[in-house]
N, C-alpha and C positions, 0 to 999 in steps of 0.2 A: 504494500500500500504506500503512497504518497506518502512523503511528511517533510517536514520545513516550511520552506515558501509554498508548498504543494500541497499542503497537508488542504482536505479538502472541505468544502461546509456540508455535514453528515444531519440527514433530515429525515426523522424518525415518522413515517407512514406516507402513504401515497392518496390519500384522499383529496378535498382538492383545497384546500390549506396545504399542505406536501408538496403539488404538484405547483400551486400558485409561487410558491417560494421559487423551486427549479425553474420554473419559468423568467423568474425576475432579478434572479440573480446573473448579472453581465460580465464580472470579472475574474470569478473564481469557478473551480470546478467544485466539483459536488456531486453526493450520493445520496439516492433515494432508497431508504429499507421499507422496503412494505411486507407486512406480516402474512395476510393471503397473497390467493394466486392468481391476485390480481388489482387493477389498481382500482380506485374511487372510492373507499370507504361507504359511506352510509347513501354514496349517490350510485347505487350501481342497482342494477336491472335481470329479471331471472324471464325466463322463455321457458316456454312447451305449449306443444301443438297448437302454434298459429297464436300463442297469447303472449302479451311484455309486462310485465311488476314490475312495480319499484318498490323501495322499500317505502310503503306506502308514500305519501304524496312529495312526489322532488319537482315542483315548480317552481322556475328560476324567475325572480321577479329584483328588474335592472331599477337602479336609480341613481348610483354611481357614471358618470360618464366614461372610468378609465377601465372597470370592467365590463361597460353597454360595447368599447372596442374591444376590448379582449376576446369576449364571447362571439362576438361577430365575423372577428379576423380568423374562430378557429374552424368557420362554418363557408361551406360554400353558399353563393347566392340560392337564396328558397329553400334551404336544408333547416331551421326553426322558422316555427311559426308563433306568430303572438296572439294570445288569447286575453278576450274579456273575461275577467271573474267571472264566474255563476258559484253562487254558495248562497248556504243556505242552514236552518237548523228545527229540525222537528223536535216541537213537542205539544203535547195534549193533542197528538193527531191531528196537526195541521204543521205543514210546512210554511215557514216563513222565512224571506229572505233575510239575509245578515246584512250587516247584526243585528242581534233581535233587539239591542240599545235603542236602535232606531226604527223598528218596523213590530211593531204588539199589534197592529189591526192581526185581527183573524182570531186572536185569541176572548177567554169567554169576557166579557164586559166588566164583570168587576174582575176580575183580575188584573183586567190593562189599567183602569180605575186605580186600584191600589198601587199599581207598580209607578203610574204618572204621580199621584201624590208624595210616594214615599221618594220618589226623585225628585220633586219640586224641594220638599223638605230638606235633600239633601245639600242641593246649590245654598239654601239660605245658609244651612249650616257651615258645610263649606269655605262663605263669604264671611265668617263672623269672625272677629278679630280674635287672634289668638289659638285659631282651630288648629287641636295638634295632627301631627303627621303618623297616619296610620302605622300600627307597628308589624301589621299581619295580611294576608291578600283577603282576606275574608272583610278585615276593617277599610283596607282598597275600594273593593268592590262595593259594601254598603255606603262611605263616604261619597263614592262617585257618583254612584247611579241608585244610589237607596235601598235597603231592605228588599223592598219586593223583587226587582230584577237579580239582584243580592241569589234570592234564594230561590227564583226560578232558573236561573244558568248560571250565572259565576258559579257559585258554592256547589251545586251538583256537579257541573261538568268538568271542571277542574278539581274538583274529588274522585274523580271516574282517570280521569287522563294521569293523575300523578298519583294517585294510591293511598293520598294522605291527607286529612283536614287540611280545608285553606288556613285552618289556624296557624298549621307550622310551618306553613310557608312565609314567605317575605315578601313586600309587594313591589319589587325593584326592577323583578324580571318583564314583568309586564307592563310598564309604560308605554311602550313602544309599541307594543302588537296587540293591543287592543285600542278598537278605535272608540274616540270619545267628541261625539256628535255633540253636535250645538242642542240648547234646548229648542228651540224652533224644529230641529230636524227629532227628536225624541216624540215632540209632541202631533209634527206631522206623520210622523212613521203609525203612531197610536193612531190618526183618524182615518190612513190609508193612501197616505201622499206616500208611495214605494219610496224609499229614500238604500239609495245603491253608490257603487264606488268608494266606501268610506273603507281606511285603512290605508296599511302600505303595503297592500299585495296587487292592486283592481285587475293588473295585469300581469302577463308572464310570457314568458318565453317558455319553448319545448321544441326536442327535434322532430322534424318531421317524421324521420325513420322510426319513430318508435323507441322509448329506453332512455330514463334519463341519464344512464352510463356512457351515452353517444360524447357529451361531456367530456368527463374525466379523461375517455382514449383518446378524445381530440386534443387535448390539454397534454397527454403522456406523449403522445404522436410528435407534438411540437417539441416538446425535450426531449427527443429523442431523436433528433435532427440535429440536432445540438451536440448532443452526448449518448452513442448509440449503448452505451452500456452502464451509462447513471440511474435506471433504476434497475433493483432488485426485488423481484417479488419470489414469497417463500421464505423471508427471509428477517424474523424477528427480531427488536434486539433483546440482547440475554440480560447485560450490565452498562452502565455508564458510570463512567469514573472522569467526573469532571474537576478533579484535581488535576490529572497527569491528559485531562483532555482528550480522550478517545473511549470508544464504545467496543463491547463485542457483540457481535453481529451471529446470527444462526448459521451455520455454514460456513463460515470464515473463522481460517483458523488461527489467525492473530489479530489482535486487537487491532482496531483502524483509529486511528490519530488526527483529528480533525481542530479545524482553524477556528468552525463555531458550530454548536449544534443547536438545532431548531425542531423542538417534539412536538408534533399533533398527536400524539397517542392519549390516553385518558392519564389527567394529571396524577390519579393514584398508581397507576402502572408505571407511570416513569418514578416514581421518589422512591415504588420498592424495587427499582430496579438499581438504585443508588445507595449502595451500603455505607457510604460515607457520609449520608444526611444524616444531619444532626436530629437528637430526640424529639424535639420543639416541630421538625418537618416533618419528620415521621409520623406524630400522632395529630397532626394537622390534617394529613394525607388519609389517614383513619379516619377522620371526623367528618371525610366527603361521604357522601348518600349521590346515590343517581337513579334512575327510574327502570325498571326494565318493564319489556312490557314485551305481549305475543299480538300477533294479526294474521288474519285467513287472507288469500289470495284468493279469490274467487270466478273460476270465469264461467260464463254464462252462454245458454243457447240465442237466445236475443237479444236485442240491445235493451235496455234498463228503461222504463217509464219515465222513471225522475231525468231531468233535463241537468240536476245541479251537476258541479265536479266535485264536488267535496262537501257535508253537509256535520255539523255539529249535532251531538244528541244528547241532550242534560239531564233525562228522569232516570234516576236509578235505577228502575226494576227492568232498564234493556240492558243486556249486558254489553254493548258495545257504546263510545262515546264520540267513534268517528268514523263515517262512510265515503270515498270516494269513488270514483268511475271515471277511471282513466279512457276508454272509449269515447266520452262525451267532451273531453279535448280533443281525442286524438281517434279516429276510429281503426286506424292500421294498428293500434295495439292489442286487436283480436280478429280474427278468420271475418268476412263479411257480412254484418248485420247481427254478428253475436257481440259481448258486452266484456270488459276486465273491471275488474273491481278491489277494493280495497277493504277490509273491514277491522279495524283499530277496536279490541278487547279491554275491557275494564277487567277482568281475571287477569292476573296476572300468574295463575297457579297451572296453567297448563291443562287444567280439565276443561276441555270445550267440545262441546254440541253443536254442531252446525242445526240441527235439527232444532234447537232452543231458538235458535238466529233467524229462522226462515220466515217464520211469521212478522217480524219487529220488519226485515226487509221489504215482505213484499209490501206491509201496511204502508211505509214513507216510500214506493216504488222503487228501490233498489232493487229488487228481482222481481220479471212480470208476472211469475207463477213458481209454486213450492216444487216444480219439475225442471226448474231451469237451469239449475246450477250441473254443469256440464262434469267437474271437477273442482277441490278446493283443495288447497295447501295451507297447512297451519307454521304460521313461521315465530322467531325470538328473537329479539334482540337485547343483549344483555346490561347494553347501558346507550339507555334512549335520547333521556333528557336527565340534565342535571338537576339535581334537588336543592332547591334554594329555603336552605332552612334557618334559623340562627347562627348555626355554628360556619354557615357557608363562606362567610365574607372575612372573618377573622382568618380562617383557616387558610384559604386562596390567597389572602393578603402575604399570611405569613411563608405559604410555601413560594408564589412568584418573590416575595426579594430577597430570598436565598437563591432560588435559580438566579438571580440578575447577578448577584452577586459570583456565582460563579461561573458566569457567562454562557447564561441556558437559556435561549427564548420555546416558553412554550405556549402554542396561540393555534387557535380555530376553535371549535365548540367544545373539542373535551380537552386540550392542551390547555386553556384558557379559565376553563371550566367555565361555561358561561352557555347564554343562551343567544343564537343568534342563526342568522339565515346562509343557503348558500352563498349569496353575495360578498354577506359578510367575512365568511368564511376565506372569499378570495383576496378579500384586503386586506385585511391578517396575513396571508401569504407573502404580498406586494411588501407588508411594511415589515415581517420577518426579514426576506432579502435583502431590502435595505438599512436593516439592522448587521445584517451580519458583515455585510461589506463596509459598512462605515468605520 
């Protein structure tokens, strides 16, 4: 291996934080270990007969200009297509468009009633001097939008999606991605003024071909033009010793000596891969929680009734809290006039019945009939989302500046530990690179 002036920047996974860095780093050479056998982490795409998955929904929504060129330059002309949102979230057996912050007509009368009062209540409060700053996403969620909405979606369905009271969560993560409509738009949504576009997703990109792993190989394609043997997949690392500056790699049978290193791996996986972190990082690195969570792949004889792509579901007794239908983007991601689907599980225990599932589906039209489903795959992923709990911020505080300190960037969603989107994911890459070369 390199070492001196050669010694190379060693960039722990291939996802597209991994892949973003390689790409933006212009002066140094460098090595990409990706642990499977194959590159894009959580953005990669599974096939069988004539159907495309993702791991449920990888919609790339641009707002950046220097990744709107990135993504574009790795695409020939007409190869993604940009889609309007359509989303949506059932409950009380009617489907309403998102967010429901802003759209209650359909629902029974005094409910919409109660939820428009208790969000009126809430702005005064809100506006009164001295009003403290919520300490939990449950007190988020009733200070913002009141009680009633409170407890008709936030507090159920983010009970469903993370596994755990909004009590012990933190309300930091969710600023950003949930969207908070004017009350003019609250209150026209409650009389039936449709109120749409609101958030930072309305639109997205996707490849045309089907797969949002089109992505990442495009991304690896391009570094790899560059440097036809700087990635490695298969190829874990064992240890990092960032005293002496170099990692062991799976398959390599001396340590690699590197100028800087850059983890997207999950932050707890890098600090026990570091025997020489001090106690204080160690038990920091214990003190992370992340979400796992299982989803059906579902594909279908026809295409899906519902028109939405993705739809929210906050009552408890469905056991699922997220459905989408990748077909209603994209229809080449199933055989002709049949449907792909997504269905995101509130179990987290592995005991699923699709047979429990098929009623809840075809009632909000995700399957046209309890005979439709062609085949389904039950899938896991062992760390979804990060858990943002009390101990989150202290912890990630203390484990990044010990890494700064010994000259370790770790960034993307689970390097970072944080919650953020694919885009964001690639500007994390961009500002890796230019961390390591400065």
């Amino acid at each position: 291996m390199t070492s001196g002036d050669g010694r190379p920047v060693v960039i722990l996974g291939a996802g597209l934080t991994g892949l973003s860095t390689a790409l933006h780093l212009r002066r140094s050479p460098f090595l990409v270990a990706e642990r499977e056998q194959r590159v894009g982490g959580k953005a990669r795409s599974e096939r069988r007969d004539g159907y495309t998955f993702d791991v449920t929904g990888h919609w790339l929504h641009l707002r950046d200009d220097r990744v709107k060129a990135l993504v574009r330059g790795l695409f020939e002309a007409g190869q993604l297509v940009e889609i309007e949102r359509r989303t949506g979230v059932f409950t009380h057996g009617v489907m309403l468009p998102y967010p429901i912050q802003a759209n209650l007509h359909g629902l029974p009368l005094p409910l919409v009633r109660d939820c428009l009062v208790d969000f009126v209540q809430a702005q005064v409060t809100a506006a009164s001097p001295g009003a403290p700053a919520p300490r939990t996403f449950r007190e988020y969620a009733e200070r913002r939008f009141g009680r009633g909405l409170a407890e008709l979606f936030f507090v159920p369905y983010n009970t469903k999606l993370w596994g755990v009271r909004p009590d012990e969560l933190t309300p930091d993560w969710g600023s950003r991605f949930i969207p908070l409509p004017e009350p003019a738009q609250v209150i026209g949504g409650a009389l039936g003024l449709r109120q749409e576009g609101l958030g930072y997703n309305a639109r997205f990109l996707y490849p045309r071909a089907g797969g949002i792993d089109h992505l990442p190989e495009a991304m690896a394609a391009r570094v790899r033009t560059r440097r036809p043997d700087s990635i490695r997949i298969g190829c874990a690392v064992e240890e990092v010793d960032p005293e002496g500056r170099r990692v062991k790699l799976q398959g390599v049978p001396d340590w690699v000596e590197y100028r800087a290193l850059v983890s997207t791996i999950p932050l707890p996986q890098l600090v026990a891969r570091m025997p020489s972190a001090p106690a204080e990082v160690r038990e920091a690195a214990a003190a992370l929680r992340w979400v796992s969570w299982s989803y059906l792949d579902i594909a279908t004889r026809r295409a899906p009734p519902m028109h939405e792509h993705w739809v929210y579901v906050p009552e408890l007794h469905i056991p699922f809290f997220r459905v989408g239908v990748y077909t209603n983007a994209l229809p080449a991601m199933a055989p002709p006039g049949a449907g792909a689907l997504y269905v995101e599980l509130a179990d987290r225990s592995g005991h699923v019945r699709l047979r429990d599932m098929i009623p809840h589906l075809c009632a909000m039209g995700a399957l046209a009939g309890p005979d439709d489903v062609v085949f389904s795959e039950l899938r896991h992923e062992e760390c979804a989302y990060v858990l943002f709990d009390d101990a989150c911020h202290e912890a990630t505080t203390t484990i990044h500046a010990w890494l700064g300190r010994v000259g370790v960037r770790a960034c993307g969603r689970y390097g970072a530990w944080t919650y953020n989107s694919m885009e964001d994911s690639i500007i994390q890459g961009m500002e890796a690179a230019a961390w390591a070369e400065a």
